[in-house]
N, C-alpha and C positions, 0 to 999 in steps of 0.2 A: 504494500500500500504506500503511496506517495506521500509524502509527507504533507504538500499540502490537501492532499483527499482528507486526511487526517487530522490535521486542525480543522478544515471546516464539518468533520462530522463533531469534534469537538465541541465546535461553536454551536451547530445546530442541537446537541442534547444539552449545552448549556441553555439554551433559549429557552427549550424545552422544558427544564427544571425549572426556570425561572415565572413559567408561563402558570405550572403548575402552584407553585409558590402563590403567584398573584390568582389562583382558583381560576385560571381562562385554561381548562382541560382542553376546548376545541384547536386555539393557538397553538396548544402544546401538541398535540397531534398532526396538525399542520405542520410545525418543525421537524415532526419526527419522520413522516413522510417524505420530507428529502433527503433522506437518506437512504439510498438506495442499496448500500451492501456497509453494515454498522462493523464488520471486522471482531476487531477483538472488543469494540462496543456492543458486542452484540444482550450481553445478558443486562446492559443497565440499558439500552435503545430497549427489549420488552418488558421489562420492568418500566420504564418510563410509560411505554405504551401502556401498559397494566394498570397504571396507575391514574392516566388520563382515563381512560374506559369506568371505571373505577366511582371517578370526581363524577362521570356523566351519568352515573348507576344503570351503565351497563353492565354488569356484575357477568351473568353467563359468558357474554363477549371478552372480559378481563381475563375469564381463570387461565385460558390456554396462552396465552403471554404470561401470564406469572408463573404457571406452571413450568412453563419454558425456564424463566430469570431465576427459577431456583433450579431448576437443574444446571445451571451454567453457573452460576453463580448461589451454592445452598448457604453461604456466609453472609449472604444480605437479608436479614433479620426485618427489614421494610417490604420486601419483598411477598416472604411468608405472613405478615399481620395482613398486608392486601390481599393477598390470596385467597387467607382464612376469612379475612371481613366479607369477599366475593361468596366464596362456598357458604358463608352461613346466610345467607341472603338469596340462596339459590337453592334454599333449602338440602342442603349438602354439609348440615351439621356435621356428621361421624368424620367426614372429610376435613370441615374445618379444626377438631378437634385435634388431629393428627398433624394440619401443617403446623399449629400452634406449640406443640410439641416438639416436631422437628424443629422449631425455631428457637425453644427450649436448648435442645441437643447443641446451639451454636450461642446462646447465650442465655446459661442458666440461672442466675443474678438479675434478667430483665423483669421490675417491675412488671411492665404494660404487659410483656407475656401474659405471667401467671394472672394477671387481670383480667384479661380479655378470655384465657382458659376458663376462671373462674365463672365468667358469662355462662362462657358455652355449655361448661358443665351442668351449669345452675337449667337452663334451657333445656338440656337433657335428661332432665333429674339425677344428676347422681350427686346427689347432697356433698358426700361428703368429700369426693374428688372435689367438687366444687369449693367448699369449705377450707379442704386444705391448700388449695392453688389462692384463693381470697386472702389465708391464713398468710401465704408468703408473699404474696405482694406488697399487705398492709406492714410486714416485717422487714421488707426492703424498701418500701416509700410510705411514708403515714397519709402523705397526700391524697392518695387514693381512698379514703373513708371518707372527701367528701366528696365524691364521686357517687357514693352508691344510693342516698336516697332519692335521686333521677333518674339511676339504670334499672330499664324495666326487665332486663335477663335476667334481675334478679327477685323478681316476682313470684315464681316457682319457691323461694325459699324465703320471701319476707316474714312469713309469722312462723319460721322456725325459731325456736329459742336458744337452738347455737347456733345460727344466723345473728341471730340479735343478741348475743353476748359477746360474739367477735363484733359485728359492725358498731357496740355501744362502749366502744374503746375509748377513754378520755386521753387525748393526745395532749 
């Protein structure tokens, strides 16, 4: 690849990002479109695309890009939370519970993982998967407890009493 092919794929998934950034998914897709062959860009070009798809809640249309960006790239942990946000909106829970997971396996320390886990689980009913993914989120970021009397994944388990003994944590 010629060096300047290369800067201007560069330029175009910066624009990209940035397009994102400013919430113009369409823009962003549009830059991504000229790219005609992203190289060694290739796993953050669908990832980018995945994530523009994504903003525009075309969730079915997103997963096979994302799915693609973590296979090329399974270290991008933005990657996997989009994917899994797709599948669970696509009614593809057991699937989203799994990429959440694998995203786990690359960083097991991430708050919003075990956060967004704990959604899923909570939506699935399994209490106490649920509970204890909630359990280590709240132990890695206290931030997240005020998070949860808005999240309705966790509807399934608001009048549990260890629900409400962990969420009535005085930080």
């Amino acid at each position: 690849m010629k060096r300047a092919h290369r800067i201007q794929i560069q330029r175009d998934l910066r624009e990209a990002e940035g397009y994102l950034e400013l919430q113009m998914p369409t823009k962003a897709l549009s830059a991504l479109d000229r790219i005609e062959d992203p190289g060694t860009f290739r796993g953050l070009s669908l990832y980018l695309r995945g994530e523009a798809l994504r903003d525009l809640e075309r969730y079915a249309e997103a997963i096979p890009y994302l799915t693609d960006a973590t296979d090329i790239s399974p270290s991008n942990v933005g990657a996997w939370l989009a994917l899994a946000w797709c599948q669970k909106r696509t009614d593809r829970l057991a699937q989203a519970i799994d990429s959440l997971n694998q995203a786990l396996d690359v960083e097991p320390s991430n708050p919003l993982l075990h956060y967004n886990l704990a959604c899923y689980y909570s939506l699935a009913r399994e209490k106490q998967l649920a509970l204890a993914s909630l359990a280590r989120s709240l132990e890695l970021d206290r931030n997240y407890l005020d998070l949860i009397p808005d999240e309705e994944d966790f509807e399934p388990l608001r009048n549990d009493p260890q629900f409400q003994d962990l969420t009535s944590i005085i930080v």
